[in-house]
C-alpha atoms as a printed R data frame, in Angstrom:
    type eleno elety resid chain resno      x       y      z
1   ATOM     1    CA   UNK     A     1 59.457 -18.913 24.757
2   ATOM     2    CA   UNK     A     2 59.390 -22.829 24.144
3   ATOM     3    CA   UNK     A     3 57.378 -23.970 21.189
4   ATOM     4    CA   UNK     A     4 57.538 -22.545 17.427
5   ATOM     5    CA   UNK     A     5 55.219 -19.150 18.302
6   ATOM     6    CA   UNK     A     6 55.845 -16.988 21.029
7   ATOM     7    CA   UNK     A     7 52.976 -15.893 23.395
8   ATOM     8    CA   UNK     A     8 52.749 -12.718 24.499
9   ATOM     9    CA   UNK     A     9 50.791 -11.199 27.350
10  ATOM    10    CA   UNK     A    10 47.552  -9.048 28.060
11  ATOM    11    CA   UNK     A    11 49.877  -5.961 28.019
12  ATOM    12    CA   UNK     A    12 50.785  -6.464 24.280
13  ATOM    13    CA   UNK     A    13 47.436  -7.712 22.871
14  ATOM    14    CA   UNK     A    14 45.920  -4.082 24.367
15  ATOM    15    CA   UNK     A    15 49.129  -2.229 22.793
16  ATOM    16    CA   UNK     A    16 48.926  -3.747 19.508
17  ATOM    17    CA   UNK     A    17 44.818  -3.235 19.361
18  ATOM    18    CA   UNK     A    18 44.922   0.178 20.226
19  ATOM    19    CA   UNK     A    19 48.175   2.255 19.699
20  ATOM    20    CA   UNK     A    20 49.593  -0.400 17.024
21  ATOM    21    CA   UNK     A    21 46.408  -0.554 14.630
22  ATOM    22    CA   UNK     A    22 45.755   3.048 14.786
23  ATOM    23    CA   UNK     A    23 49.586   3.523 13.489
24  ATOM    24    CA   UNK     A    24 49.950   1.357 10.787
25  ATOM    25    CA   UNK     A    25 46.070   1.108  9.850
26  ATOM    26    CA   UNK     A    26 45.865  -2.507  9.811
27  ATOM    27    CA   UNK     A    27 42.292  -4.356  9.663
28  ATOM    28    CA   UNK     A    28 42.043  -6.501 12.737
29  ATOM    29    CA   UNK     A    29 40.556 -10.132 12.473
30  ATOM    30    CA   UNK     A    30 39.167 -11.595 15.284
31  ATOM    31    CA   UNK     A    31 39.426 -15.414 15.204
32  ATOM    32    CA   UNK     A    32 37.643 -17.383 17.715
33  ATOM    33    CA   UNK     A    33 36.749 -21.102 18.183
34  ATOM    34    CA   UNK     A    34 33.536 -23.352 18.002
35  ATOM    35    CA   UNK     A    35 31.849 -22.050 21.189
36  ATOM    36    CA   UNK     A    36 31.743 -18.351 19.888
37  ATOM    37    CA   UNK     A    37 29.210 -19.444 17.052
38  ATOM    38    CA   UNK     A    38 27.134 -21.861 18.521
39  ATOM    39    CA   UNK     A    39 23.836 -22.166 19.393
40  ATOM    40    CA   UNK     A    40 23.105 -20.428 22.913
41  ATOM    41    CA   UNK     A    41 20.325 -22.991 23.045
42  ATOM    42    CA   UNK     A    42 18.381 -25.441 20.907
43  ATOM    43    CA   UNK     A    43 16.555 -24.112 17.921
44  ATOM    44    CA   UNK     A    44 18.667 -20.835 17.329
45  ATOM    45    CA   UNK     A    45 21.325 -19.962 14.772
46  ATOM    46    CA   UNK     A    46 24.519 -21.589 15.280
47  ATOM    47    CA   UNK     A    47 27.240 -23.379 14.171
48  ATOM    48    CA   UNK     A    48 26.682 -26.921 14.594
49  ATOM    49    CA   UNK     A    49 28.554 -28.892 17.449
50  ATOM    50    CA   UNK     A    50 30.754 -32.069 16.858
51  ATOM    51    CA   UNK     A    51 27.641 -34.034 16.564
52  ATOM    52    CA   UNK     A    52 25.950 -31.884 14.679
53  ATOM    53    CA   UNK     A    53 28.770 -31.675 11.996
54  ATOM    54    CA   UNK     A    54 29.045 -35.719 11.807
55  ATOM    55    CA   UNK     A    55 25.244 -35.475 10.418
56  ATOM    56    CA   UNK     A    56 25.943 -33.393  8.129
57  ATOM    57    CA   UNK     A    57 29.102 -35.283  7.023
58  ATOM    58    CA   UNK     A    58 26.361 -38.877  7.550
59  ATOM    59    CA   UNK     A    59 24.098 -37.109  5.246
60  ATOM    60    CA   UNK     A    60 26.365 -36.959  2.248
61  ATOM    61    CA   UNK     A    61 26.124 -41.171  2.423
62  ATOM    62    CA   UNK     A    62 22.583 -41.869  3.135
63  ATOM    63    CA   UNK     A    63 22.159 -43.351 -0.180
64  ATOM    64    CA   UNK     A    64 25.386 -45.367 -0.114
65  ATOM    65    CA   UNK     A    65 24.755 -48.207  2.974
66  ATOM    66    CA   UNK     A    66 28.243 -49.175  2.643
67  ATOM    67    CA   UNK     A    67 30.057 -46.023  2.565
68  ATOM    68    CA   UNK     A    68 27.430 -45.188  5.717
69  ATOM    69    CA   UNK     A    69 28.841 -48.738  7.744
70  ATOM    70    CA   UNK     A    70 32.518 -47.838  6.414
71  ATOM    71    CA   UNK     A    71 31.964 -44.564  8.041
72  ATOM    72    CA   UNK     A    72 30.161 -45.682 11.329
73  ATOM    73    CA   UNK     A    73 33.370 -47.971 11.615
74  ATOM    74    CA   UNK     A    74 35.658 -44.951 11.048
75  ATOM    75    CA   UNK     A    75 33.923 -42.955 13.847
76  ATOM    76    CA   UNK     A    76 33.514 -45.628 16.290
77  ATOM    77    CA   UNK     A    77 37.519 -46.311 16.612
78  ATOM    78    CA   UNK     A    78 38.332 -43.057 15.991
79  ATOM    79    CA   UNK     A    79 38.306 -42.705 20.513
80  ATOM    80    CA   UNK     A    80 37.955 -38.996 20.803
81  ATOM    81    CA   UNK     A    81 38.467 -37.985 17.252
82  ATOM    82    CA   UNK     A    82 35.364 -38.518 15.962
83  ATOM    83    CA   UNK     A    83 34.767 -35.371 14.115
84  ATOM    84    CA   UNK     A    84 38.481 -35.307 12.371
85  ATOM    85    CA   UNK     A    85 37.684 -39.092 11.272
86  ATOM    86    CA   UNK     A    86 34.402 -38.025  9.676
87  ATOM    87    CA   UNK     A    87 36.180 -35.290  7.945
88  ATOM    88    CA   UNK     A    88 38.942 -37.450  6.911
89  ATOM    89    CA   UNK     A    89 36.953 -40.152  5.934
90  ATOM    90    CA   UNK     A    90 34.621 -37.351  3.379
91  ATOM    91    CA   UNK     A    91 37.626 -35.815  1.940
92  ATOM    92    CA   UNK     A    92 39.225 -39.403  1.266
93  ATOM    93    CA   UNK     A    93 36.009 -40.551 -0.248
94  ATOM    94    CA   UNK     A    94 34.618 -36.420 -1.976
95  ATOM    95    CA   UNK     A    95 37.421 -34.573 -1.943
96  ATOM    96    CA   UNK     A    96 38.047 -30.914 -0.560
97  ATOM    97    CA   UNK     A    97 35.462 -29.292 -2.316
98  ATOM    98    CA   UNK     A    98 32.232 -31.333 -0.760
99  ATOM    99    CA   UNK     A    99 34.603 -30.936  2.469
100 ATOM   100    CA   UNK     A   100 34.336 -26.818  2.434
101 ATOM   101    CA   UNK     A   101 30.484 -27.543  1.222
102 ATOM   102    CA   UNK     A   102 29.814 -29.131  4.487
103 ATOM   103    CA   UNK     A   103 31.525 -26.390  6.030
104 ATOM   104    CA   UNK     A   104 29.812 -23.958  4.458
105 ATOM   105    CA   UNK     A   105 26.353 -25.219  5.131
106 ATOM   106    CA   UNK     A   106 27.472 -25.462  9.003
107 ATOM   107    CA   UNK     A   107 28.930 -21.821  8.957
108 ATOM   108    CA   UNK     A   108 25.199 -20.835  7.144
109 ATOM   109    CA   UNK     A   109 23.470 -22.374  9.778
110 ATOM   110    CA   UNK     A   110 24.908 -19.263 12.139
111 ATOM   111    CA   UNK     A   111 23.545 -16.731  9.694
112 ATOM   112    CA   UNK     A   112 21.037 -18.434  7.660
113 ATOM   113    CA   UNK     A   113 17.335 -19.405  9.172
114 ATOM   114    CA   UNK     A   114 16.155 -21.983  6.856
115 ATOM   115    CA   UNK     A   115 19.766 -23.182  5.938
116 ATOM   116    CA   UNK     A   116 20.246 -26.838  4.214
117 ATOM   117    CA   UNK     A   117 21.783 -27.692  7.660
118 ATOM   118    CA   UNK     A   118 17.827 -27.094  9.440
119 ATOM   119    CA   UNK     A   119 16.846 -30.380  7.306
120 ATOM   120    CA   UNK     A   120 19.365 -32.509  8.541
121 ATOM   121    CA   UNK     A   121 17.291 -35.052 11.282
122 ATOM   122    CA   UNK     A   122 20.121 -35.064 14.490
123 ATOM   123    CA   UNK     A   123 17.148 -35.480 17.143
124 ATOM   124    CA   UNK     A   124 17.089 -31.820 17.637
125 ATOM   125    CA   UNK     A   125 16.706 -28.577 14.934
126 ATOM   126    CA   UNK     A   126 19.471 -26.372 15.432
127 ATOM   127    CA   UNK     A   127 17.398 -23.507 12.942
């Protein structure tokens, strides 16, 4: 078992959904990653993709050309970490809570038709 968390196999998962939640009647949370909630094409509900999220993290600047180049720079050496740099780069310069609004408006947009996130111009509508 190298690492911190064990892994255990398809044998366990199956025991623990079926015979070990029945037992102890625990809720069971499913947690899956970005490709789960996005859009299975453009124009329906969604969660944004990595692109899509840097908009909506580009939108809370429009007004402020220098925060917008600051950014731009932030992204652009960032190699392949754009979208953590955008999110670093908001909470450094909004703070958490505008953070968990943008995340919030990208989690709507799975949900929501007409969300905030449909107004956001990314060269395609992703509601």
């Amino acid at each position: 078992m190298p690492g911190p968390f064990p892994f255990h196999d398809e044998g366990a998962l199956l025991e623990r959904l079926s015979n070990g939640v029945r037992k102890y009647s625990r809720e069971v949370v499913f947690l899956v990653g970005a490709p789960m909630s996005s859009p299975i094409s453009p124009g329906k509900l969604g969660v944004p993709d990595v692109d899509g999220m840097i908009a909506l993290i580009k939108e809370e600047f429009k007004n402020d050309p220098l925060q917008q180049t600051a950014l731009e720079r932030a992204i652009e050496t960032s190699g392949d970490k754009k979208y953590q740099a955008a999110f670093v780069f908001l909470q450094g310069r909004r703070g958490q809570t505008v953070v968990n609004e943008i995340v919030r408006k990208a989690v709507l947009a799975a949900r929501k038709p007409g969300s905030a996130f449909s107004n956001v111009a990314i060269g395609r509508s992703w509601v």
